[in-house]
Z-matrix of the N, CA and C atoms (Angstrom, degrees):
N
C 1 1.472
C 2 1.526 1 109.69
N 3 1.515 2 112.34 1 121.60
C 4 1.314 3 120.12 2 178.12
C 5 2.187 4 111.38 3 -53.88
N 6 1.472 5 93.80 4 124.10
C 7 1.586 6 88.66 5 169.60
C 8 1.305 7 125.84 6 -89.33
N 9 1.276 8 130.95 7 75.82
C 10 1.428 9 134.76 8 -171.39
C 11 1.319 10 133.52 9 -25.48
N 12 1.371 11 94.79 10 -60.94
C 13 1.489 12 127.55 11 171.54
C 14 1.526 13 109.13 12 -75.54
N 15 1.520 14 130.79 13 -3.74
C 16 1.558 15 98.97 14 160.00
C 17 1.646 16 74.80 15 -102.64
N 18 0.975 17 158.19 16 -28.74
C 19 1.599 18 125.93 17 -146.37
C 20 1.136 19 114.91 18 -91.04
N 21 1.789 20 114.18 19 -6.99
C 22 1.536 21 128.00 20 170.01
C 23 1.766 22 107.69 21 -65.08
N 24 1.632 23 88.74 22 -54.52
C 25 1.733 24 93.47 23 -177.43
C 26 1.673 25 107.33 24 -80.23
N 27 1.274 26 137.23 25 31.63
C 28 1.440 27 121.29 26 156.03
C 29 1.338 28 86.57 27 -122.32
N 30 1.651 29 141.78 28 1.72
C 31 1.224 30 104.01 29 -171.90
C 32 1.767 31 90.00 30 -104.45
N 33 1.525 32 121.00 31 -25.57
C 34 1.695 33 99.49 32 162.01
C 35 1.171 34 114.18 33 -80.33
N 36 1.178 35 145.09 34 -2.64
C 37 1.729 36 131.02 35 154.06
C 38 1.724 37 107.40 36 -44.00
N 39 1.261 38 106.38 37 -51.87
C 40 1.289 39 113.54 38 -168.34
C 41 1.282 40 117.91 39 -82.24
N 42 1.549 41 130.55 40 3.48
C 43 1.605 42 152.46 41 -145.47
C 44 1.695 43 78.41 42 -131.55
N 45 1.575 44 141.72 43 -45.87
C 46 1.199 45 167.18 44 -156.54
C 47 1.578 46 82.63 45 -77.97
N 48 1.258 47 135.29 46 -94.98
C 49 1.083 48 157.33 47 -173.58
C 50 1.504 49 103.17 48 -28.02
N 51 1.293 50 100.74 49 -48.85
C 52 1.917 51 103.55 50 -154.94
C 53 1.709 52 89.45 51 -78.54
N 54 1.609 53 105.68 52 -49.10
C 55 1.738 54 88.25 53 -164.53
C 56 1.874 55 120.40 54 -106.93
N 57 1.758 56 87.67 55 27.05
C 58 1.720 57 94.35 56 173.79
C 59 1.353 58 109.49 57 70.25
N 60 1.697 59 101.36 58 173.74
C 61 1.365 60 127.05 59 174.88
C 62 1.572 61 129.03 60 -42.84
N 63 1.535 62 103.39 61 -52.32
C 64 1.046 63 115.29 62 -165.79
C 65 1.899 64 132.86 63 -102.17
N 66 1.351 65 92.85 64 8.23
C 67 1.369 66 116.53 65 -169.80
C 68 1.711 67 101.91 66 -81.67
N 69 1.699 68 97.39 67 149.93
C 70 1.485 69 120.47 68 -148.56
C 71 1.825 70 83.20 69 -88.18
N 72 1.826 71 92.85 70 149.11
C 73 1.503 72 101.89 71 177.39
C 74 1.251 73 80.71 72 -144.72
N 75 1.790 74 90.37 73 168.59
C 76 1.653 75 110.43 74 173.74
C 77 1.328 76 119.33 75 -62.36
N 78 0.779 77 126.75 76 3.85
C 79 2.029 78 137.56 77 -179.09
C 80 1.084 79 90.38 78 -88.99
N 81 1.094 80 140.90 79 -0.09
C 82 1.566 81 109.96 80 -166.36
C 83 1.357 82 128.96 81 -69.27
N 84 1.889 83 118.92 82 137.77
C 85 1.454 84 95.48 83 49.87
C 86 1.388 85 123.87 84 -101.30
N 87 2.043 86 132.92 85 10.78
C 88 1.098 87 144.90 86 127.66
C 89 1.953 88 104.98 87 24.28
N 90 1.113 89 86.81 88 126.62
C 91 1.400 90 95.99 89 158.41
C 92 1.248 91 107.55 90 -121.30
N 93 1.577 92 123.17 91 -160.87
C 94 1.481 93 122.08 92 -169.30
C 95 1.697 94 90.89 93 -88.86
N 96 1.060 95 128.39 94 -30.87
C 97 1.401 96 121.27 95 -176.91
C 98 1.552 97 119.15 96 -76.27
N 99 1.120 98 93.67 97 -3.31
C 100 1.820 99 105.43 98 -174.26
C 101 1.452 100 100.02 99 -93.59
N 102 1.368 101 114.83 100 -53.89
C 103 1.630 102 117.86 101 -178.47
C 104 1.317 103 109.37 102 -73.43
N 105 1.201 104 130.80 103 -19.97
C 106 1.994 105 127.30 104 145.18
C 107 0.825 106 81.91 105 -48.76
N 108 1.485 107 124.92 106 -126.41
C 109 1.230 108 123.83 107 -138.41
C 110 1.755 109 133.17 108 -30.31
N 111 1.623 110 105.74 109 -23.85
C 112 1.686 111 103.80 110 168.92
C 113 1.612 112 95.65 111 -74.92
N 114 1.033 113 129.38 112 -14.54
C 115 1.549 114 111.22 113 -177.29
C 116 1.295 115 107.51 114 -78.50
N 117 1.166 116 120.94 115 -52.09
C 118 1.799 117 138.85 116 178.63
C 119 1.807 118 91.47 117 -56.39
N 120 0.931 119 138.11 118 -64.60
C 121 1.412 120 106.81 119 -174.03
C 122 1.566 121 112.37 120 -105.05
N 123 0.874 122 131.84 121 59.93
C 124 1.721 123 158.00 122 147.06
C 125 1.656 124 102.87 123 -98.78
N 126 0.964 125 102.44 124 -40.63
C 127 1.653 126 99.95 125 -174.92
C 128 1.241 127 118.22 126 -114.02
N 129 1.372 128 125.83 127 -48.53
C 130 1.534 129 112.35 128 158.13
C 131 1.501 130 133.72 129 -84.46
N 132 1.496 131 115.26 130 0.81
C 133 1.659 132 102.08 131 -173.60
C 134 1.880 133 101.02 132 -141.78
N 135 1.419 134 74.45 133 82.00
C 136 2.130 135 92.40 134 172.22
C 137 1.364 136 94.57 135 -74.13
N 138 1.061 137 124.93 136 -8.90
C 139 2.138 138 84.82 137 174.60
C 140 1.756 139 99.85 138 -92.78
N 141 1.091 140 127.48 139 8.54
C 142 0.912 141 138.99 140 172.05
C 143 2.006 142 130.02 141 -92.47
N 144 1.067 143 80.60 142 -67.77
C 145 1.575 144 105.71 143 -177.35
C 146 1.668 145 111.48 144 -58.29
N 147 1.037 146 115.80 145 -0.56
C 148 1.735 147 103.25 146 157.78
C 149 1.234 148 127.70 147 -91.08
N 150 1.645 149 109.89 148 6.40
C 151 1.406 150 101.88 149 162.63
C 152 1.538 151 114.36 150 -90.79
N 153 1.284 152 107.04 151 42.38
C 154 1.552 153 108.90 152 -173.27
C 155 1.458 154 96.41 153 -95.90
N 156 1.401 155 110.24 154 -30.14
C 157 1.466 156 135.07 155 -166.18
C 158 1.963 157 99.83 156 -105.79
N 159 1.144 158 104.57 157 -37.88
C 160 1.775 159 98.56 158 -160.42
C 161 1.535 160 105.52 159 -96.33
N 162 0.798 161 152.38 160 82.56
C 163 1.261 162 167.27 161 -153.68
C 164 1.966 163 88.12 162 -55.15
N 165 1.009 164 119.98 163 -42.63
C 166 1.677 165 114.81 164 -168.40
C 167 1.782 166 99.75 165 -69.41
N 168 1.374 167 109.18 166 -29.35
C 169 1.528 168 112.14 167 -167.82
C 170 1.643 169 110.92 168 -86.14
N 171 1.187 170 96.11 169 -12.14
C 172 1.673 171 106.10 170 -164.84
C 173 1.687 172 113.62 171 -54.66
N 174 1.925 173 111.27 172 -33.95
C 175 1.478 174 97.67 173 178.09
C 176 1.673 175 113.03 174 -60.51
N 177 1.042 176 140.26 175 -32.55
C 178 1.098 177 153.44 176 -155.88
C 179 1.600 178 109.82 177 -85.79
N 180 1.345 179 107.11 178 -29.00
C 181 1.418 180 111.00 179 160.36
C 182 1.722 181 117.87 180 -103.01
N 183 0.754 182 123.81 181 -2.38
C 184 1.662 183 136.77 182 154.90
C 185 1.439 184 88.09 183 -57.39
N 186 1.370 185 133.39 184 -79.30
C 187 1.643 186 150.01 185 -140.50
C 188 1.199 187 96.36 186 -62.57
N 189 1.257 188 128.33 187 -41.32
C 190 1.774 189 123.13 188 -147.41
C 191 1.595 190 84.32 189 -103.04
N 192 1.773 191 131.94 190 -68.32
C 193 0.967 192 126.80 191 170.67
C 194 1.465 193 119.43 192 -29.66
N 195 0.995 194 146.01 193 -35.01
C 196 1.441 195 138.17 194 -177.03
C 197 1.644 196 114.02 195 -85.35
N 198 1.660 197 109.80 196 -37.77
C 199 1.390 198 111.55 197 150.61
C 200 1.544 199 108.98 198 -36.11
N 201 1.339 200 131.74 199 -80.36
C 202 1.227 201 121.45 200 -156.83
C 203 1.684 202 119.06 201 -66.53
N 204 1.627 203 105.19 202 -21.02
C 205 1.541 204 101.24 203 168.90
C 206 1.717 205 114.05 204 -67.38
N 207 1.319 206 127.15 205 -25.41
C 208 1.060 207 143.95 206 174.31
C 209 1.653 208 105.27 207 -59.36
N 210 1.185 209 123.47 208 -16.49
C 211 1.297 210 120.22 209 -178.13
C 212 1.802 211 117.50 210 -69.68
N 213 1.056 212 102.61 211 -179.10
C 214 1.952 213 91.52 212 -168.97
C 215 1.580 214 85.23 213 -98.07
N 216 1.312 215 113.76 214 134.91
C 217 1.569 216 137.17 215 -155.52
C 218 1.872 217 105.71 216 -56.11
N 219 1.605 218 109.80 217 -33.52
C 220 1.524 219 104.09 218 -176.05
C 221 1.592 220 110.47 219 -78.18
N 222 1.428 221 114.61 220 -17.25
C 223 1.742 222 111.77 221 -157.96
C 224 1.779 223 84.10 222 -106.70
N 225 1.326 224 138.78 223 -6.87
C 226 1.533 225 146.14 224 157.17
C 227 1.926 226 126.32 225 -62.65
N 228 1.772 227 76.83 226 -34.37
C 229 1.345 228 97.71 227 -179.96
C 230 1.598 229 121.16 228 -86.94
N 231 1.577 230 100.62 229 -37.19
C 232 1.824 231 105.67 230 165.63
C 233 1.038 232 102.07 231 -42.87
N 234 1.611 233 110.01 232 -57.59
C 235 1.939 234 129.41 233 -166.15
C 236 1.274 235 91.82 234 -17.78
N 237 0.853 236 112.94 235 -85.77
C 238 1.146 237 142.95 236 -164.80
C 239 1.799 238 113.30 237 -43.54
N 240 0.820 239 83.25 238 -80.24
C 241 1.972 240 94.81 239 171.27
C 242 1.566 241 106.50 240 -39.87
N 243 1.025 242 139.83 241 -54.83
C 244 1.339 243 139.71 242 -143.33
C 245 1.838 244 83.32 243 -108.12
N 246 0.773 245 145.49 244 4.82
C 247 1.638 246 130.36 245 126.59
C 248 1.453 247 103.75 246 101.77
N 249 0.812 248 131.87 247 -159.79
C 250 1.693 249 141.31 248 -176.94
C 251 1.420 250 101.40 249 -83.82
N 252 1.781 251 87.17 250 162.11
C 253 1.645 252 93.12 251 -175.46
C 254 1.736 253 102.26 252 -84.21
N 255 1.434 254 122.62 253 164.65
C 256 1.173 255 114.73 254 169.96
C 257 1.267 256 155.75 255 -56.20
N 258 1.668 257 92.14 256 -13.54
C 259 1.647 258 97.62 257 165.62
C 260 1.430 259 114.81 258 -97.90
N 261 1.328 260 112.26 259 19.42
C 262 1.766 261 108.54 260 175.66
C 263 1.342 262 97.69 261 -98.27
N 264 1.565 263 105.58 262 130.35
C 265 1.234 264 110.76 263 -179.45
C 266 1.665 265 113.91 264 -66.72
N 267 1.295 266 121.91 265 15.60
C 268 1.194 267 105.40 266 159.32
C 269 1.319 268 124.79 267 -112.72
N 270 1.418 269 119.78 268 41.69
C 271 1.457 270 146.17 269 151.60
C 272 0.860 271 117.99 270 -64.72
N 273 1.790 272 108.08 271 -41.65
C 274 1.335 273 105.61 272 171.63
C 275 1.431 274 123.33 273 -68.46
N 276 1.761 275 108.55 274 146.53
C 277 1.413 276 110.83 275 160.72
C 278 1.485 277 134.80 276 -39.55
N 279 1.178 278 144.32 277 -49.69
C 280 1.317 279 167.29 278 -164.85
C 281 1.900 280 86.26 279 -84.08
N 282 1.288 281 122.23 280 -99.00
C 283 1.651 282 109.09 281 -171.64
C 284 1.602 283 117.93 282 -46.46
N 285 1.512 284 109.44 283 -35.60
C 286 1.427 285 99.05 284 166.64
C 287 1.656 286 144.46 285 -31.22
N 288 1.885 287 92.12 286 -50.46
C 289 1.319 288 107.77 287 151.62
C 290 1.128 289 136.58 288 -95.54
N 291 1.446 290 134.37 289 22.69
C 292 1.486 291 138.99 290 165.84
C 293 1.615 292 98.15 291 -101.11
N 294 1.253 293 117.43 292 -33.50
C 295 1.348 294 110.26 293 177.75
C 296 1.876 295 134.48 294 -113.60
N 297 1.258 296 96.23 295 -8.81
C 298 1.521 297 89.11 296 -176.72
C 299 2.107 298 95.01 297 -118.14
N 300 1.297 299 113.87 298 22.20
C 301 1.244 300 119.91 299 155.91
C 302 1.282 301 123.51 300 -36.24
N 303 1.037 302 103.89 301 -98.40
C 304 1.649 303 152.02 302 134.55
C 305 1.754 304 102.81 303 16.88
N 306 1.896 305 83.77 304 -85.53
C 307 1.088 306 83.89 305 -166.22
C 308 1.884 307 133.03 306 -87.30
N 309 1.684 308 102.84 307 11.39
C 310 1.175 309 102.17 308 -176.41
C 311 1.877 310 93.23 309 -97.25
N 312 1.379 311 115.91 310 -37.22
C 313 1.463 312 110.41 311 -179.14
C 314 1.370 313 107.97 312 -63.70
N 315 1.208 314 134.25 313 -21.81
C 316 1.079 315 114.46 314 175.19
C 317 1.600 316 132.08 315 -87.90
N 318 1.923 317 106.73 316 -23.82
C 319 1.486 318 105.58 317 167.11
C 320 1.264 319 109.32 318 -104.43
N 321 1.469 320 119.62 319 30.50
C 322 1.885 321 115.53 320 149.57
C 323 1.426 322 96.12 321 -70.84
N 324 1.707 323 117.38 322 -71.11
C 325 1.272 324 121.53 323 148.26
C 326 1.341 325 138.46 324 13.58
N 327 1.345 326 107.22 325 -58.53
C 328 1.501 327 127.56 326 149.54
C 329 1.112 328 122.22 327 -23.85
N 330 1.220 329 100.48 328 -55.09
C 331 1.615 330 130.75 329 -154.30
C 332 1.415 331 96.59 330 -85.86
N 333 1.342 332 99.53 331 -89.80
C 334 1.705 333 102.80 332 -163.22
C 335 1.655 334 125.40 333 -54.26
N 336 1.388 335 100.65 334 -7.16
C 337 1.477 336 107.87 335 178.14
C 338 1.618 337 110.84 336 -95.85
N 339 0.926 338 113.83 337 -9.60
C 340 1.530 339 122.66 338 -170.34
C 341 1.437 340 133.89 339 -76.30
N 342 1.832 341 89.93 340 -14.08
C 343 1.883 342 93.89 341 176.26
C 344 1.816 343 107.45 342 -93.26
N 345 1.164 344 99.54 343 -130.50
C 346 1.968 345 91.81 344 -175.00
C 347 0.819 346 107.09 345 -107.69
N 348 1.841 347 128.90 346 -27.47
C 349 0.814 348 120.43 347 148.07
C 350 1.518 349 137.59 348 -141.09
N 351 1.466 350 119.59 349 141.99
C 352 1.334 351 115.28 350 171.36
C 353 1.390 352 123.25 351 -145.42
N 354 1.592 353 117.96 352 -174.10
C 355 1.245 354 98.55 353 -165.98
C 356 1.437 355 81.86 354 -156.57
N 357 2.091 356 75.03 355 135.69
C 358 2.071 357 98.47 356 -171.15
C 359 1.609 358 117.47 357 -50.50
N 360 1.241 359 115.99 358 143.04
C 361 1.804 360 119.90 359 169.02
C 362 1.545 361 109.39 360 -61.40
N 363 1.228 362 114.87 361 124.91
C 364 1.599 363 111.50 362 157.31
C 365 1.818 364 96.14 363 -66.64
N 366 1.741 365 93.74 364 121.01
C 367 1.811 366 89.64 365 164.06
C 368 1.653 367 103.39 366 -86.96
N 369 1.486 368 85.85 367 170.24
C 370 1.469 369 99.00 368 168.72
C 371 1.677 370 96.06 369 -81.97
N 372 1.780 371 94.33 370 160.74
C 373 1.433 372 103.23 371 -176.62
C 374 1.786 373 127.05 372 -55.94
N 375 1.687 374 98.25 373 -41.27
C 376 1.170 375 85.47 374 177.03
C 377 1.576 376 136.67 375 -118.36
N 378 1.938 377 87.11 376 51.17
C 379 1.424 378 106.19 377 162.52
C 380 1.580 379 107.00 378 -107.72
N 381 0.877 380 131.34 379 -15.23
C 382 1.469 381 161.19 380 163.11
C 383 1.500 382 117.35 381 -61.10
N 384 1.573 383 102.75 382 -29.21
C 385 1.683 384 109.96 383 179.63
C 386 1.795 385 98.21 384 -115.80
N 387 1.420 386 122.64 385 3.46
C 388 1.087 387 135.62 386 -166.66
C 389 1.631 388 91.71 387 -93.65
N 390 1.043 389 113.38 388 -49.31
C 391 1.559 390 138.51 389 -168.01
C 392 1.063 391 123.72 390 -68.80
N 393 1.556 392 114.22 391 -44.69
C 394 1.505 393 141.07 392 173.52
C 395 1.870 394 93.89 393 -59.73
N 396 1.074 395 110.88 394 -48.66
C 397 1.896 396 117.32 395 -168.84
C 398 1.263 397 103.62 396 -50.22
N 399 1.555 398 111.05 397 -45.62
C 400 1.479 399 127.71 398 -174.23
C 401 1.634 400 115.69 399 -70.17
N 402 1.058 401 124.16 400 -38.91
C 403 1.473 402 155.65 401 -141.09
C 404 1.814 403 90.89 402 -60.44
N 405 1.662 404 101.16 403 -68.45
C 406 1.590 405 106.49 404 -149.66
C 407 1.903 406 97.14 405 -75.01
N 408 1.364 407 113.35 406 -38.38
C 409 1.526 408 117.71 407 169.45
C 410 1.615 409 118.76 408 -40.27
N 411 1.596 410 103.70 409 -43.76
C 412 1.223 411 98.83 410 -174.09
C 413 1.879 412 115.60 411 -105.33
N 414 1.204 413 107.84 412 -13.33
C 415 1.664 414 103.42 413 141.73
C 416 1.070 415 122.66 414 -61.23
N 417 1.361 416 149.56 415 -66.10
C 418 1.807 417 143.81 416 -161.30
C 419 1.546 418 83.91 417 -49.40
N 420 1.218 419 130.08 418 -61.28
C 421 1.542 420 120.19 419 -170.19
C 422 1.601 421 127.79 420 -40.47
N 423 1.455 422 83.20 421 -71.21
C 424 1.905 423 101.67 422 161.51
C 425 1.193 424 130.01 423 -49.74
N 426 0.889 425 110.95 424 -36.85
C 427 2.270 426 143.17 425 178.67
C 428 1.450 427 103.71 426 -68.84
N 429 1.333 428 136.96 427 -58.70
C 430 1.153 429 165.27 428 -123.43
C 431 1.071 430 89.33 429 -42.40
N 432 1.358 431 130.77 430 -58.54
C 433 1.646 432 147.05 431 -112.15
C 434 2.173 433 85.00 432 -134.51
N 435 0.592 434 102.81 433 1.91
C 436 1.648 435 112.91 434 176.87
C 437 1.206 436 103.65 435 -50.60
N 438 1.526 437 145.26 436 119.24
C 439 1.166 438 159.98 437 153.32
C 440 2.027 439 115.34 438 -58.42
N 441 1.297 440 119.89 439 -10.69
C 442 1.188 441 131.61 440 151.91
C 443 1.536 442 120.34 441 -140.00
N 444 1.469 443 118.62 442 171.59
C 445 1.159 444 133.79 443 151.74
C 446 1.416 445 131.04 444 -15.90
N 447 1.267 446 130.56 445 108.16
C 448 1.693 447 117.61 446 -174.79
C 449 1.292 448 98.08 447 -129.58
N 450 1.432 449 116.01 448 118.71
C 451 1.504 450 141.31 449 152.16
C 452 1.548 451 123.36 450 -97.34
N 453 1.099 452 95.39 451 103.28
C 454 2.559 453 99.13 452 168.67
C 455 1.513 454 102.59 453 -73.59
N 456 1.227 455 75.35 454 131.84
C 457 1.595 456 92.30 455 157.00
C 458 1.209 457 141.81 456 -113.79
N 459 0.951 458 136.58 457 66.44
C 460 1.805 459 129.54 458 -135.49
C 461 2.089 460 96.24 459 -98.59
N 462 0.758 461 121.92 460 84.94
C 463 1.694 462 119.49 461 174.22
C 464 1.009 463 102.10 462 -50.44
N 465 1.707 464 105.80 463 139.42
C 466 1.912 465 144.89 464 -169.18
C 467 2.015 466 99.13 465 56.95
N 468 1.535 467 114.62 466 12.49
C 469 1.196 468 101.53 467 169.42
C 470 1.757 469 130.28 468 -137.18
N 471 1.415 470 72.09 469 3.70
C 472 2.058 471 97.11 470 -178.06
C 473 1.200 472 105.99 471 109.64
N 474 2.038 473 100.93 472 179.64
C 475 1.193 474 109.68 473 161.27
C 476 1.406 475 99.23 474 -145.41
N 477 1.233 476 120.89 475 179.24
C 478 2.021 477 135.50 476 -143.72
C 479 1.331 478 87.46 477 -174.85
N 480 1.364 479 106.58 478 122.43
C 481 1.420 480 131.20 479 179.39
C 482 2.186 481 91.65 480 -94.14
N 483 0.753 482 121.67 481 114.67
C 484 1.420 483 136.07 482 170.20
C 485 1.518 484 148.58 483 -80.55
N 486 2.027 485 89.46 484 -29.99
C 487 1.369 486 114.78 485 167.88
C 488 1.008 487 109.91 486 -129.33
N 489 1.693 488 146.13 487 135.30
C 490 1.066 489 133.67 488 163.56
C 491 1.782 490 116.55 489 -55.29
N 492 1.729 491 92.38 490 160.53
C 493 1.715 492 84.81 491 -177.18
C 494 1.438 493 107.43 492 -89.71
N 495 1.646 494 110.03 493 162.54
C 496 1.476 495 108.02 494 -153.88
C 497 2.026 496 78.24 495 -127.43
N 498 1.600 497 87.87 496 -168.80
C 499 1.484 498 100.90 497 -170.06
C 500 1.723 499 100.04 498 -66.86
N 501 1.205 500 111.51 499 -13.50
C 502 1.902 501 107.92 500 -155.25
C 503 1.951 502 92.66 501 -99.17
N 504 1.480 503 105.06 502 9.77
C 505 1.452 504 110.68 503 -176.01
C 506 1.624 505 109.15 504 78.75
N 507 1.831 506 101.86 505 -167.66
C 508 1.255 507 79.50 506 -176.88
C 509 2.013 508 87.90 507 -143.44
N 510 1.364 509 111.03 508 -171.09
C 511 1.738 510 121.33 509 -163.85
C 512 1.160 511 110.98 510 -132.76
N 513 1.487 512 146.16 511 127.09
C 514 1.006 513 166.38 512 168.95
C 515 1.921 514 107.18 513 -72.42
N 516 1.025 515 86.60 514 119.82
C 517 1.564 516 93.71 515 174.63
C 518 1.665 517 123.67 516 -114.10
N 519 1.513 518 114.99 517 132.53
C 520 1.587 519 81.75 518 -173.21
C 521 1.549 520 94.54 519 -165.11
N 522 1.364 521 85.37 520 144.73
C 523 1.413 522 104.39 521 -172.37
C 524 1.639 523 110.07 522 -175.63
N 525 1.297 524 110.94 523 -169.06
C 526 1.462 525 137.58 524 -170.89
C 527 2.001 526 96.58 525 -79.49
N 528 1.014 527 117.56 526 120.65
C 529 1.842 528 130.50 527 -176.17
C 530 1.856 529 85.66 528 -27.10
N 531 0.894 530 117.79 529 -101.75
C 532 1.080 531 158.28 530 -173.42
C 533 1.466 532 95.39 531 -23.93
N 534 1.546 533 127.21 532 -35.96
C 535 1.642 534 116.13 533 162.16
C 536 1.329 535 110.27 534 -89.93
N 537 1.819 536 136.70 535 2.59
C 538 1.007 537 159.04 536 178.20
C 539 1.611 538 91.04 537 -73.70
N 540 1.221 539 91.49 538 -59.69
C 541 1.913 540 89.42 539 -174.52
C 542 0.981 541 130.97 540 -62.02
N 543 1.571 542 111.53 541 -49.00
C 544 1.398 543 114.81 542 152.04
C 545 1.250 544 139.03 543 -28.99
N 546 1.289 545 111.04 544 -63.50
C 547 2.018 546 125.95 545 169.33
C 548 1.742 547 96.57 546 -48.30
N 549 1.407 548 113.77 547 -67.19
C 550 1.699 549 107.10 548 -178.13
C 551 1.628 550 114.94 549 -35.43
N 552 1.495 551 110.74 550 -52.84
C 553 1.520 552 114.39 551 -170.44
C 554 1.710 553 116.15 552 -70.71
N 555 1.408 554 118.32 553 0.83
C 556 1.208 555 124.16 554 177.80
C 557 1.871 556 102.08 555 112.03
N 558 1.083 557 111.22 556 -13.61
C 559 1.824 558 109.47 557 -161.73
C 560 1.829 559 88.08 558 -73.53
N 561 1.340 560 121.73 559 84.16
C 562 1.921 561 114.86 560 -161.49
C 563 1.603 562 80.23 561 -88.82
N 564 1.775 563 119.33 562 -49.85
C 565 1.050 564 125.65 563 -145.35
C 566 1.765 565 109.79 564 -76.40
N 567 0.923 566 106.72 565 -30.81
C 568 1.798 567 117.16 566 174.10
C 569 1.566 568 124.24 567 -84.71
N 570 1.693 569 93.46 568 -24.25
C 571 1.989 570 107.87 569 -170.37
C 572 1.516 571 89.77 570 -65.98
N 573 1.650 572 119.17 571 136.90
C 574 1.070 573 145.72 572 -146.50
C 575 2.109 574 76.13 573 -119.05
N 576 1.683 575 117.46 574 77.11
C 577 1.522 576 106.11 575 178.37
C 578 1.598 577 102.25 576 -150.83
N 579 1.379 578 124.85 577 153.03
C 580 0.909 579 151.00 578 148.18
C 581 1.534 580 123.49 579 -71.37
N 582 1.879 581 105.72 580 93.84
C 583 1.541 582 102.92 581 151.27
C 584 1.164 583 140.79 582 -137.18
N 585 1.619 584 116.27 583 150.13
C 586 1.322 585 131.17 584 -145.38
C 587 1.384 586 114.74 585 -131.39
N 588 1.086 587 114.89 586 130.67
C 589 1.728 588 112.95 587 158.92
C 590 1.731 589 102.13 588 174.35
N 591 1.047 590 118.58 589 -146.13
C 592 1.360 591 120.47 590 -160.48
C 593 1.773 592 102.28 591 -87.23
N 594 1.831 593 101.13 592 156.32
C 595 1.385 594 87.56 593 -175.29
C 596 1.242 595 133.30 594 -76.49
N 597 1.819 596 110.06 595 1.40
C 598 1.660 597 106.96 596 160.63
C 599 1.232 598 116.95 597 -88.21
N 600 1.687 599 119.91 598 -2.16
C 601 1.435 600 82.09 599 -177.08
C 602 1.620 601 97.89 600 -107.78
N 603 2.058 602 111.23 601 0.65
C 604 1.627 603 91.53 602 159.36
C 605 1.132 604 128.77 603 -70.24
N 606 1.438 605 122.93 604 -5.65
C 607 1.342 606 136.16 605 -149.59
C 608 1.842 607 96.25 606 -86.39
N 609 1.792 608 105.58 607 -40.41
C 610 1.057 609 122.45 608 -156.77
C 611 1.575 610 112.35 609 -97.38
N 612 1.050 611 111.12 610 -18.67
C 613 1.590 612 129.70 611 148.30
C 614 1.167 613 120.85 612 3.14
């Protein structure tokens, strides 16, 4: 069984490597050394990392996170590579890939989309059908707050209506899983997708 989630995180370790410390990502104002370091304490430093979520806790994770961007860029980058410590349950195989899927394909992503120019990876198929699994879970979330109707469309892999349709109608979205995810996670401006429907409810979008 293909491991997604480590082959996402060695292929931006190595995306890390090629374009340095200081290179522009979609986080911004994040640099590549900034989103290391949110990776390094997302996974190793829980007494920390709920101010990712808690807005009251957040100075305290500003403080420690910037420590580790401060680190010298190759021993930031192992950080990173060599994965969680062993008692984080996402060492394990099984949470590894329910949770760092997601989120490592999408801030390689980060990365490689972030200069002026680049040009999308053909995935293999069944990171692409890996993605699609992920896709509709993490739209209703992202979507939630959607002012119309949201339907994916992913061709040869389905489509999943996500938002119910509202009075302003609803929009067909469609693309490749994996630019599906993107558009959900906020990446609207880079997601490589097609959307369509009436002009109030593109309007309302």
């Amino acid at each position: 069984m293909t491991r997604f989630a480590r082959n996402e995180r060695r292929g931006l370790c190595d995306t890390f490597e090629r374009v340095g410390p200081d290179a522009p990502t979609l986080c911004s104002p994040w640099r590549t050394r900034d989103l290391a370091a949110h990776l390094v304490v997302r996974e190793g430093r829980p007494d920390v990392s709920a101010g990712i979520l808690v807005p009251a806790l957040a100075g305290r994770l500003e403080k420690v996170q910037n420590g580790y961007a401060a680190w010298e860029w190759p021993r930031l980058v192992n950080k990173v590579r060599t994965g969680p410590p062993s008692w984080s349950p996402t060492s394990l195989r099984s949470v590894d890939e329910a949770t760092n899927t997601a989120e490592f394909f999408v801030h390689h992503e980060d990365v490689l989309r972030a200069g002026h120019e680049w040009v999308s990876r053909e995935l293999p198929d069944d990171l692409e059908s890996a993605l699609w699994g992920i896709v509709s879970r993490v739209a209703r979330l992202q979507l939630a707050r959607s002012a119309v109707g949201v339907v994916l469309v992913a061709p040869s892999y389905g489509e999943r209506r996500v938002h119910a349709k509202t009075d302003q109608g609803t929009v067909e979205i469609t693309g490749k899983p994996g630019e599906l995810l993107l558009y959900s996670f906020g990446r609207k401006d880079v997601a490589q997708v097609d959307v369509t429907g009436s002009e109030e409810a593109l309007a309302a979008i």
